[in-house]
BAKE-430181 format. One record per residue: x, y, z of N, C-alpha, C in turn; residue number from 1; residue in three letters. Coordinates in Angstrom, 2 decimals, padded with zeros to 5 digits. Layout:
<pts>
<pt><n_px>X</n_px><n_py>Y</n_py><n_pz>Z</n_pz><ca_px>X</ca_px><ca_py>Y</ca_py><ca_pz>Z</ca_pz><c_px>X</c_px><c_py>Y</c_py><c_pz>Z</c_pz><mimar>NUM</mimar><torfi>ALA</torfi></pt>
...
</pts>
This chain:
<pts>
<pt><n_px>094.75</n_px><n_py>069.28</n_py><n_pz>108.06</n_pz><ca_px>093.82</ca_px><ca_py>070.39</ca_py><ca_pz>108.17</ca_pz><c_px>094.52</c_px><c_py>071.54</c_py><c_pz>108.90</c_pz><mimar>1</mimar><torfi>UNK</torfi></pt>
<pt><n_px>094.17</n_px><n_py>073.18</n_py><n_pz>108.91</n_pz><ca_px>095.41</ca_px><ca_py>073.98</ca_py><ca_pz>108.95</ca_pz><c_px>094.63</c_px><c_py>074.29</c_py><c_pz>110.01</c_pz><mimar>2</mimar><torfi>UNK</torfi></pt>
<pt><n_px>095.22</n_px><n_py>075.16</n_py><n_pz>111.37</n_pz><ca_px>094.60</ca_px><ca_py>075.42</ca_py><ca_pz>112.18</ca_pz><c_px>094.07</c_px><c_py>076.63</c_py><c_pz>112.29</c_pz><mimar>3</mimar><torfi>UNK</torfi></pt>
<pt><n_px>094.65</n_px><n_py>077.70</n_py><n_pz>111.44</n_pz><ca_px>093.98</ca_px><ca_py>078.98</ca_py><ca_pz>110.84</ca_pz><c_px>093.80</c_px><c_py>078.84</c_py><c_pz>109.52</c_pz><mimar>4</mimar><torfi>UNK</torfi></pt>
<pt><n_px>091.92</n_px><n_py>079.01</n_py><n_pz>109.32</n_pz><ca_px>091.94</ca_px><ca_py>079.49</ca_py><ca_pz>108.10</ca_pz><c_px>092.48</c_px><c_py>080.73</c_py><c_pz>107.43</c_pz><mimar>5</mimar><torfi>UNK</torfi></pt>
<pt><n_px>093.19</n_px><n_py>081.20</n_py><n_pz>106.20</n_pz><ca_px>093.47</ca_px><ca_py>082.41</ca_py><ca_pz>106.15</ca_pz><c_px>092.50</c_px><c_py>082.85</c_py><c_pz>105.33</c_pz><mimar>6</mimar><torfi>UNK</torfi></pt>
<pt><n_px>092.61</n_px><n_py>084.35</n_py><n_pz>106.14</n_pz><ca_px>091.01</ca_px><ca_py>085.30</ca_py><ca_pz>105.79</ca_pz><c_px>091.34</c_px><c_py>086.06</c_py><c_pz>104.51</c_pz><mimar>7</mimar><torfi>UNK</torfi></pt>
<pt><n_px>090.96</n_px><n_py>085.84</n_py><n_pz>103.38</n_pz><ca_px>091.40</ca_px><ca_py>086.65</ca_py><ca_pz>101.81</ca_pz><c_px>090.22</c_px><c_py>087.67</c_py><c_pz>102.23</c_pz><mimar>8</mimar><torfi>UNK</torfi></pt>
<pt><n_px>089.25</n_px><n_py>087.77</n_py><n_pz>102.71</n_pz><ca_px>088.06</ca_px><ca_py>089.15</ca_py><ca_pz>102.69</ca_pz><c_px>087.28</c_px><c_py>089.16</c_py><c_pz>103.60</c_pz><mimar>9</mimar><torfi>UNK</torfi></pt>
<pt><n_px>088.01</n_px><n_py>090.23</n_py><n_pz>104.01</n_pz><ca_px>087.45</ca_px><ca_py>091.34</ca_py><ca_pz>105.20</ca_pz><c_px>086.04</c_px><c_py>091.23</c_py><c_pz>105.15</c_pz><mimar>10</mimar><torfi>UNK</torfi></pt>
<pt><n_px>085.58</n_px><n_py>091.43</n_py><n_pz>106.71</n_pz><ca_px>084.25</ca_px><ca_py>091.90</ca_py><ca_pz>107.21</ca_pz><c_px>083.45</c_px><c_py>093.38</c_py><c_pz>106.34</c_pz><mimar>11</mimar><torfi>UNK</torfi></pt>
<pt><n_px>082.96</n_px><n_py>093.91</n_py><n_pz>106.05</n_pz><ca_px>082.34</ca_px><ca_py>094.85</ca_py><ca_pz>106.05</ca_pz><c_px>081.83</c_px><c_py>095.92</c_py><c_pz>107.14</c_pz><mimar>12</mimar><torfi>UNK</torfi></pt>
<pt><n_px>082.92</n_px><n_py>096.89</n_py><n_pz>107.42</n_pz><ca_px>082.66</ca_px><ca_py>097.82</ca_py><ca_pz>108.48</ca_pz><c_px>084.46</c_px><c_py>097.62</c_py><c_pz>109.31</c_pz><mimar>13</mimar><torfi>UNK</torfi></pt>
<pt><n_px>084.44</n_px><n_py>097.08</n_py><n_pz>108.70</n_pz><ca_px>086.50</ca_px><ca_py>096.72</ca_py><ca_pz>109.15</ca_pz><c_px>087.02</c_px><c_py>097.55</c_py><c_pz>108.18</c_pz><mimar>14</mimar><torfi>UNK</torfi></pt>
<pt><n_px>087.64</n_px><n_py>099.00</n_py><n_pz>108.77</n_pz><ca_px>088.90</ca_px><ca_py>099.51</ca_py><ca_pz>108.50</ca_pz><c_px>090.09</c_px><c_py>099.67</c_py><c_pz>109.11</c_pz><mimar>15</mimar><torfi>UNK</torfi></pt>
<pt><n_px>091.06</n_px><n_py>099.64</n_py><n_pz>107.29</n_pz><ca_px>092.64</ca_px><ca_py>099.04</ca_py><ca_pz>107.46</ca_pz><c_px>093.24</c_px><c_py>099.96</c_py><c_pz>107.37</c_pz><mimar>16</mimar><torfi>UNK</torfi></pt>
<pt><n_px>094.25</n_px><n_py>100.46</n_py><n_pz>107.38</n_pz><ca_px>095.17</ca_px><ca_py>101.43</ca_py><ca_pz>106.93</ca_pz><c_px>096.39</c_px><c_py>101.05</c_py><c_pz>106.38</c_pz><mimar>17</mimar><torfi>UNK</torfi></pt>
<pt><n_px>096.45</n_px><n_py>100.70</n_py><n_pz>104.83</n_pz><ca_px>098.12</ca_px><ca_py>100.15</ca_py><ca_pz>104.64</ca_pz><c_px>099.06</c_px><c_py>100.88</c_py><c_pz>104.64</c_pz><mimar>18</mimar><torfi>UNK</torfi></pt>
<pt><n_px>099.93</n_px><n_py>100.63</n_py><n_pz>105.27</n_pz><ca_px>101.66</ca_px><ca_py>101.45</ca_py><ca_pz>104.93</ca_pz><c_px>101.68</c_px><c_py>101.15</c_py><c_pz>104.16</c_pz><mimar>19</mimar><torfi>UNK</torfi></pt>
<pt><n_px>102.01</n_px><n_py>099.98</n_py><n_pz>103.20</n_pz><ca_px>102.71</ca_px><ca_py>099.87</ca_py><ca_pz>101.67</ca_pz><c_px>102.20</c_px><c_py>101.43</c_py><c_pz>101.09</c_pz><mimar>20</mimar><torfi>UNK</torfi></pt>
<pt><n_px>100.65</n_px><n_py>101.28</n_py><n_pz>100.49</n_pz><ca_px>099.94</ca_px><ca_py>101.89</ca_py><ca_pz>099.71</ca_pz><c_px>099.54</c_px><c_py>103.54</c_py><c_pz>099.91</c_pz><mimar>21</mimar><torfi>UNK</torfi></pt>
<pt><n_px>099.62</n_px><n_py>103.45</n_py><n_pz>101.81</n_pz><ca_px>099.29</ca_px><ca_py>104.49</ca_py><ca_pz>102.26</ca_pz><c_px>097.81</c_px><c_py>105.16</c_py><c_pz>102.15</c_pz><mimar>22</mimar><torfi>UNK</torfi></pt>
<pt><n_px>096.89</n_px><n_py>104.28</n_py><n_pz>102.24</n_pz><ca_px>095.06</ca_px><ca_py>104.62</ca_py><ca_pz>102.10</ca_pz><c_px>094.51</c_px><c_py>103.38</c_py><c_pz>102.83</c_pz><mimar>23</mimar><torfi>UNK</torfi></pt>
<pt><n_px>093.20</n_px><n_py>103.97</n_py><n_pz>103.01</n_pz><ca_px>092.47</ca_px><ca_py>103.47</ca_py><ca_pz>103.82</ca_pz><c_px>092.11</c_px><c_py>102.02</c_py><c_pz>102.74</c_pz><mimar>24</mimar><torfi>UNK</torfi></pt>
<pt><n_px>091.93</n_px><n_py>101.27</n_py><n_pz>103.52</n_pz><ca_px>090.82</ca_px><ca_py>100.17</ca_py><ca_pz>102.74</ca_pz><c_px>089.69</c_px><c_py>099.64</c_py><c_pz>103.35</c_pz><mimar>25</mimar><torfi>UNK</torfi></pt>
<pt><n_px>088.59</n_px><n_py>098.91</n_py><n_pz>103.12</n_pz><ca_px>087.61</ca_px><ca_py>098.22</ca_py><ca_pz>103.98</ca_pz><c_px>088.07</c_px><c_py>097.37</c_py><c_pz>103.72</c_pz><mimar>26</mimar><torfi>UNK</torfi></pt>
<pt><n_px>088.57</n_px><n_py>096.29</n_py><n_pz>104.62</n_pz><ca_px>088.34</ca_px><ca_py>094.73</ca_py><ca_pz>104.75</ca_pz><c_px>089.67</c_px><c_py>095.07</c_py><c_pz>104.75</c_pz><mimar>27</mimar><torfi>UNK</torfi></pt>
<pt><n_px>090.67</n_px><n_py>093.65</n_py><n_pz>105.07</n_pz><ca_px>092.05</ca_px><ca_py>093.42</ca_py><ca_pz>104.73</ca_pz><c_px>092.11</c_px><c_py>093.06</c_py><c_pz>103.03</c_pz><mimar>28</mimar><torfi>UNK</torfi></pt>
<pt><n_px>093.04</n_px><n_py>094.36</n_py><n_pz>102.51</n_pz><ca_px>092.93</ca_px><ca_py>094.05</ca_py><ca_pz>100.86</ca_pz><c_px>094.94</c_px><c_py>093.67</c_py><c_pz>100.94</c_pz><mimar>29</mimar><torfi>UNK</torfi></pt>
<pt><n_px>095.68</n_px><n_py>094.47</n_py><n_pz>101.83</n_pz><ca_px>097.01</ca_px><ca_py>093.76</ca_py><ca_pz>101.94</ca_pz><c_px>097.37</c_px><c_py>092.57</c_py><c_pz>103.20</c_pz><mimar>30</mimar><torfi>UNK</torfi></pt>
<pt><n_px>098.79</n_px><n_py>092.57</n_py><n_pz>102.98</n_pz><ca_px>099.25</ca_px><ca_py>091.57</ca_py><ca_pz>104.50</ca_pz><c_px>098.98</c_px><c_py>092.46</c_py><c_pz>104.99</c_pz><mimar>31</mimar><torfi>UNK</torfi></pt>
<pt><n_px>098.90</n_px><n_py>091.57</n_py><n_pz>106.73</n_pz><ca_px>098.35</ca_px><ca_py>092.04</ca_py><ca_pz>107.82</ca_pz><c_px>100.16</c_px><c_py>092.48</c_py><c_pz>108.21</c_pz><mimar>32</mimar><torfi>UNK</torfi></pt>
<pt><n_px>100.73</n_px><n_py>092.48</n_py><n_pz>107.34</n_pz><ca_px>102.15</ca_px><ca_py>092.96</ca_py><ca_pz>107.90</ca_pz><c_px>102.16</c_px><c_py>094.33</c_py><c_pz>107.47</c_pz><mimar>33</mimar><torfi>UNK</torfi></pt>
<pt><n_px>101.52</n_px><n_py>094.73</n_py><n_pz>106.47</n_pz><ca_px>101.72</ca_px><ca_py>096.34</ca_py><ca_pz>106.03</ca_pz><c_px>100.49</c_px><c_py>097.24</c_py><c_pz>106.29</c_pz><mimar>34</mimar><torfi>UNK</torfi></pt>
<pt><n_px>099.88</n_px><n_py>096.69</n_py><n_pz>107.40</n_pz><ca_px>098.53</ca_px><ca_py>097.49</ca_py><ca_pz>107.56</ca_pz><c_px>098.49</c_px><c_py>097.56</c_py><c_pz>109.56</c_pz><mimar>35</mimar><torfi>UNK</torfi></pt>
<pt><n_px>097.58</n_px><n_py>098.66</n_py><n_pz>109.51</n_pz><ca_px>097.13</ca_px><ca_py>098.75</ca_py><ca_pz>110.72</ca_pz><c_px>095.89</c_px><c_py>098.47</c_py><c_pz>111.36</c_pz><mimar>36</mimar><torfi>UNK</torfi></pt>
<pt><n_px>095.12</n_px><n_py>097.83</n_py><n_pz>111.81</n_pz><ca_px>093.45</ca_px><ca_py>097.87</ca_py><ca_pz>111.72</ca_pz><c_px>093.44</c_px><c_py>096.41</c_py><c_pz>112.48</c_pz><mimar>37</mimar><torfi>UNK</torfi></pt>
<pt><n_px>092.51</n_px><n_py>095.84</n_py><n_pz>112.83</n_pz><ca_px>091.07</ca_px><ca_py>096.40</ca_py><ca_pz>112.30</ca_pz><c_px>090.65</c_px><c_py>098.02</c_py><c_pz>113.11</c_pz><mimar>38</mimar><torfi>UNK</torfi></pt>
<pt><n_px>089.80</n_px><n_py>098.94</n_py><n_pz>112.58</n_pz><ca_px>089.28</ca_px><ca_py>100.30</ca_py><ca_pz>113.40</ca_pz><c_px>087.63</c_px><c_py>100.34</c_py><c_pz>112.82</c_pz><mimar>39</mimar><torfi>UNK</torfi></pt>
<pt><n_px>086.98</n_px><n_py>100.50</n_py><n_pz>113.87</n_pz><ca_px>085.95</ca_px><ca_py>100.55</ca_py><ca_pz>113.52</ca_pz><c_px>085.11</c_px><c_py>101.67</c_py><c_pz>112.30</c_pz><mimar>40</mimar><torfi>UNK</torfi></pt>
<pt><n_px>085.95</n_px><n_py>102.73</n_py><n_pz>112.23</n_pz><ca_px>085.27</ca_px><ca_py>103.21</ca_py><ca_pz>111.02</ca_pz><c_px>086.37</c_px><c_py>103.78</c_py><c_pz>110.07</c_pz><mimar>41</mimar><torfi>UNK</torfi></pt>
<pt><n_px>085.95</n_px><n_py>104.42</n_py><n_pz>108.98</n_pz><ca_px>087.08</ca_px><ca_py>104.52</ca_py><ca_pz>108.16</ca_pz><c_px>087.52</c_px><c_py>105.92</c_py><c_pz>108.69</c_pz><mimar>42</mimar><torfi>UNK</torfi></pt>
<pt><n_px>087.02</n_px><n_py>106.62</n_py><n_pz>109.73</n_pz><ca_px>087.67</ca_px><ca_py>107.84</ca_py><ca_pz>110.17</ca_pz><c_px>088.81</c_px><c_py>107.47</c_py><c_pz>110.90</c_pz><mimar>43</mimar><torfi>UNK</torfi></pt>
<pt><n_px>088.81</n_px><n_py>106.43</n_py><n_pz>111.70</n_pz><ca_px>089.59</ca_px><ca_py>106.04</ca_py><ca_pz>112.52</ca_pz><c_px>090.87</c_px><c_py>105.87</c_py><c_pz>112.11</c_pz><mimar>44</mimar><torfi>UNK</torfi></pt>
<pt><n_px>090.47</n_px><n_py>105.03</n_py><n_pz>110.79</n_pz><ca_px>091.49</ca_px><ca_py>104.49</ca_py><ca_pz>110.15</ca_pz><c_px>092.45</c_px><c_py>105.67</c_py><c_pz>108.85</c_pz><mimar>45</mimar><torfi>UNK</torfi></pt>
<pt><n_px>091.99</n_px><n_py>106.69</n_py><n_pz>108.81</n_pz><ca_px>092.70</ca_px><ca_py>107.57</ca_py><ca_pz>108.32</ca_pz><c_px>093.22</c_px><c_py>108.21</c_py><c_pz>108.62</c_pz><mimar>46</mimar><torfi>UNK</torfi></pt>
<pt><n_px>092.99</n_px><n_py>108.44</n_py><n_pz>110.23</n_pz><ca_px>094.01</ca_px><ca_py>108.96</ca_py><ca_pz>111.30</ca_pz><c_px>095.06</c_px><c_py>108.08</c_py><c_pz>111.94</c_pz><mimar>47</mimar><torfi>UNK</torfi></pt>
<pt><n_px>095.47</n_px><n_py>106.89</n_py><n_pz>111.16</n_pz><ca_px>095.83</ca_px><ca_py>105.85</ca_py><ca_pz>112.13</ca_pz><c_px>097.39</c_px><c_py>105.98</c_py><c_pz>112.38</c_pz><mimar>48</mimar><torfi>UNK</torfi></pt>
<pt><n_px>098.02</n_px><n_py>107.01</n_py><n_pz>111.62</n_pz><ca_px>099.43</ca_px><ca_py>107.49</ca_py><ca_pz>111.36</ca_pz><c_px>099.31</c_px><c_py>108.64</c_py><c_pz>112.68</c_pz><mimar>49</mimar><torfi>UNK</torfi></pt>
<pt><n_px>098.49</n_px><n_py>109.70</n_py><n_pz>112.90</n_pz><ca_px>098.15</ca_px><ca_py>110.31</ca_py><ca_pz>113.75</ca_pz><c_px>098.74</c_px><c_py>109.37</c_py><c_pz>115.06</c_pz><mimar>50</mimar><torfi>UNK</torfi></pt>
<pt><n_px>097.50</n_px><n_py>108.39</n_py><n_pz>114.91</n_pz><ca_px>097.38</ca_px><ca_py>108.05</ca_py><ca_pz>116.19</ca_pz><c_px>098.57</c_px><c_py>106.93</c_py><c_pz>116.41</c_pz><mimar>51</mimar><torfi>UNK</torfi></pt>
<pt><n_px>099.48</n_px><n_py>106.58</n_py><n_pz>115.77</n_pz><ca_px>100.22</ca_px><ca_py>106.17</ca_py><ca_pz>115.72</ca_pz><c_px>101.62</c_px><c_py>106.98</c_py><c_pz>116.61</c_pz><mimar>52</mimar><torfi>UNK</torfi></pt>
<pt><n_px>101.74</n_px><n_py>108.09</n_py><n_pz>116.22</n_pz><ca_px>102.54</ca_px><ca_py>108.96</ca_py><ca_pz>116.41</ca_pz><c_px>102.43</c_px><c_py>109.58</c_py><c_pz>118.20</c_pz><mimar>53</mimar><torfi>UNK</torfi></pt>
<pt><n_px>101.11</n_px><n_py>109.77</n_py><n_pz>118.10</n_pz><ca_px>100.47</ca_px><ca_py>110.25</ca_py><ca_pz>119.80</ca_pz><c_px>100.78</c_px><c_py>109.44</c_py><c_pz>120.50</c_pz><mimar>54</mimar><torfi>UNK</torfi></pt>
<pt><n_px>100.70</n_px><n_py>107.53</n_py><n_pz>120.29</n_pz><ca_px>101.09</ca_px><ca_py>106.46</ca_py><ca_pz>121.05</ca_pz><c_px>102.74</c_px><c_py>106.63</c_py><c_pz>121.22</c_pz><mimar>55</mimar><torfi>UNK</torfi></pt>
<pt><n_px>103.20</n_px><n_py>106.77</n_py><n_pz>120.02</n_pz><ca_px>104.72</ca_px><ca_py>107.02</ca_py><ca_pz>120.33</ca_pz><c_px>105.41</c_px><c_py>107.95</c_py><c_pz>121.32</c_pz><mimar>56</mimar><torfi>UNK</torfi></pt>
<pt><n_px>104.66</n_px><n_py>108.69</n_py><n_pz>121.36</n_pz><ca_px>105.22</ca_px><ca_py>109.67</ca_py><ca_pz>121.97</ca_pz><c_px>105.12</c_px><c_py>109.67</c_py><c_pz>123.64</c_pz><mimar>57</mimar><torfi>UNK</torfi></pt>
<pt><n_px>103.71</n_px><n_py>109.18</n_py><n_pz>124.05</n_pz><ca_px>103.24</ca_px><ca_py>108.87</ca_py><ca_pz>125.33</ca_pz><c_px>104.10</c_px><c_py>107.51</c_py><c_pz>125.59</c_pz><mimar>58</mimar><torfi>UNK</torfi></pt>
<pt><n_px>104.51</n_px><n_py>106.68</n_py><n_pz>124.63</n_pz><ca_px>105.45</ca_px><ca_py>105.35</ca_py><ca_pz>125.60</ca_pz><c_px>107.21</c_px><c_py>105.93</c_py><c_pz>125.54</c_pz><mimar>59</mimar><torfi>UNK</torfi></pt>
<pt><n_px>107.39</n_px><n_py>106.82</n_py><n_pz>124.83</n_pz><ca_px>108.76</ca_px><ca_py>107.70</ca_py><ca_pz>124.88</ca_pz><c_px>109.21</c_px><c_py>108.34</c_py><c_pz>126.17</c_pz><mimar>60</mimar><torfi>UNK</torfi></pt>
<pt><n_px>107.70</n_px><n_py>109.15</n_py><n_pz>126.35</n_pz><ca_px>107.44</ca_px><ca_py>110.19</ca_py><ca_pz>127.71</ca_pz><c_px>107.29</c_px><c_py>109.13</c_py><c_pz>128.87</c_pz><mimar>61</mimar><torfi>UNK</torfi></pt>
<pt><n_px>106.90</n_px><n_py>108.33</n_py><n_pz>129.17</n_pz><ca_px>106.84</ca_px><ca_py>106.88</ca_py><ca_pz>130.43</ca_pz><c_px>107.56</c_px><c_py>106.63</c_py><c_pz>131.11</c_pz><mimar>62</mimar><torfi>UNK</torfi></pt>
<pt><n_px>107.55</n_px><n_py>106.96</n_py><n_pz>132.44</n_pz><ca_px>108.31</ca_px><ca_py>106.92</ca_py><ca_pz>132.88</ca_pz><c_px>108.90</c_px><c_py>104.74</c_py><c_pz>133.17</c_pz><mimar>63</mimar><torfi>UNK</torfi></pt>
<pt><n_px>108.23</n_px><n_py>104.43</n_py><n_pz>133.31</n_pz><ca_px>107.52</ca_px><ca_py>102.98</ca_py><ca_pz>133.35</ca_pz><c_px>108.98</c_px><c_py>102.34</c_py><c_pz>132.04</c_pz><mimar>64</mimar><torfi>UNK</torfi></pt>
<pt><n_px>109.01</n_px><n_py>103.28</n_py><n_pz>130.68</n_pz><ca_px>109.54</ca_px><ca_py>102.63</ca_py><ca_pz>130.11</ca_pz><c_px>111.19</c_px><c_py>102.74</c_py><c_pz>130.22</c_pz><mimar>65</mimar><torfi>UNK</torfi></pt>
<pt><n_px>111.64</n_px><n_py>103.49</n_py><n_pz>131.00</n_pz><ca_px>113.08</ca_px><ca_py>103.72</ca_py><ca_pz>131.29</ca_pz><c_px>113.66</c_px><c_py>104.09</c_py><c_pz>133.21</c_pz><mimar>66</mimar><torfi>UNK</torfi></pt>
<pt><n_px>112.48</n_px><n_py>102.77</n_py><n_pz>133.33</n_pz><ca_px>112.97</ca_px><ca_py>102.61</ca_py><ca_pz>135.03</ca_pz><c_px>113.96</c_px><c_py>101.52</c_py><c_pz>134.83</c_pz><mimar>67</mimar><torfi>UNK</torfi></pt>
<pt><n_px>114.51</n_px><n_py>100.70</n_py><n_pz>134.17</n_pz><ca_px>115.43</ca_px><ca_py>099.77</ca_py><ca_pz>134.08</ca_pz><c_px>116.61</c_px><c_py>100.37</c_py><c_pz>133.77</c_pz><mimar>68</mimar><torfi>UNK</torfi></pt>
<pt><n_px>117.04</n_px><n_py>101.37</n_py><n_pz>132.83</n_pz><ca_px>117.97</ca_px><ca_py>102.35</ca_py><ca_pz>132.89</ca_pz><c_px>118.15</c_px><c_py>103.15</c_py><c_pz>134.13</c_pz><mimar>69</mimar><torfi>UNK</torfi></pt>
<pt><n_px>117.46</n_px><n_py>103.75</n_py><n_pz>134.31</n_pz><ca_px>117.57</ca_px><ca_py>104.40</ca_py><ca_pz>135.95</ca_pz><c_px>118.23</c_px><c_py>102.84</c_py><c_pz>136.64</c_pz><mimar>70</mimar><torfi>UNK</torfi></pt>
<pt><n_px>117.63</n_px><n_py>101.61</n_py><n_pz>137.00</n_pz><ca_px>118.06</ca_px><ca_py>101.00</ca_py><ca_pz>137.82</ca_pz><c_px>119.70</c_px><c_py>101.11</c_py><c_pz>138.09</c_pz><mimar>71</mimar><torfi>UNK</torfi></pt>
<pt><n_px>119.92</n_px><n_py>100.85</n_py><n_pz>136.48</n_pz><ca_px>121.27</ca_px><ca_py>100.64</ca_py><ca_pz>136.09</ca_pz><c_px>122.42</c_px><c_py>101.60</c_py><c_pz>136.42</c_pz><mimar>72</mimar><torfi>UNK</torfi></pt>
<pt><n_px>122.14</n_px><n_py>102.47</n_py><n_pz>136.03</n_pz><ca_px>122.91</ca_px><ca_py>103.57</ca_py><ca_pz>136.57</ca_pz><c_px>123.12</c_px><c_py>103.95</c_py><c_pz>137.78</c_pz><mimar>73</mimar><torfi>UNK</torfi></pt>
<pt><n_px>122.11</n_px><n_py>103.63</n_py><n_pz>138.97</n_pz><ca_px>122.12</ca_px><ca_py>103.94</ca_py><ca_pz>140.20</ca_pz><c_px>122.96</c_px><c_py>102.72</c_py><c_pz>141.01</c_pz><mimar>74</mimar><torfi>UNK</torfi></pt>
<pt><n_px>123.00</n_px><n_py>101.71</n_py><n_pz>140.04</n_pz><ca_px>124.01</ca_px><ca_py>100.62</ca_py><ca_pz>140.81</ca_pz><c_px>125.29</c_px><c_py>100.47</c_py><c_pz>140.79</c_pz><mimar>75</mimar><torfi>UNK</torfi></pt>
<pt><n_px>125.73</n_px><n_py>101.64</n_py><n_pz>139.77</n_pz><ca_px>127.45</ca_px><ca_py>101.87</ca_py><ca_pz>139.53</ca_pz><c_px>127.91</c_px><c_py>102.45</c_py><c_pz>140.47</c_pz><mimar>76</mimar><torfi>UNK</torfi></pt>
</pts>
């Protein structure tokens, strides 16, 4: 007996956003490898490249993410 069932169809009110296809879908219609979601509405999920991009940029800008470089350099 498998310990995850795998889910072929999405909830109703679950939006995806696939990279492959590039559009929104309700429910998971691809792998969960070429999509972004779950988002609660399909607005969410059509901005999800948006918001994709805004996240990138705020863990780029962090300082948090390049205190281990600083370490490094200050110990030469």
């Amino acid at each position: 007996m498998p310990l995850f069932k795998k889910r072929t169809v999405g909830k109703p009110g679950e939006w995806y956003y696939c990279l492959e296809h590039k559009k929104v879908e309700e429910g998971p219609e691809c792998p969960a490898k070429d999509r972004f979601g779950p988002y609660a509405t399909r607005e969410e999920a059509e901005h999800a490249m948006q918001t994709a991009r805004e996240r990138n940029l705020e863990w780029e800008n962090d300082p948090r993410w390049h205190d281990a470089a600083a370490r490094d350099s200050d110990d030469e």
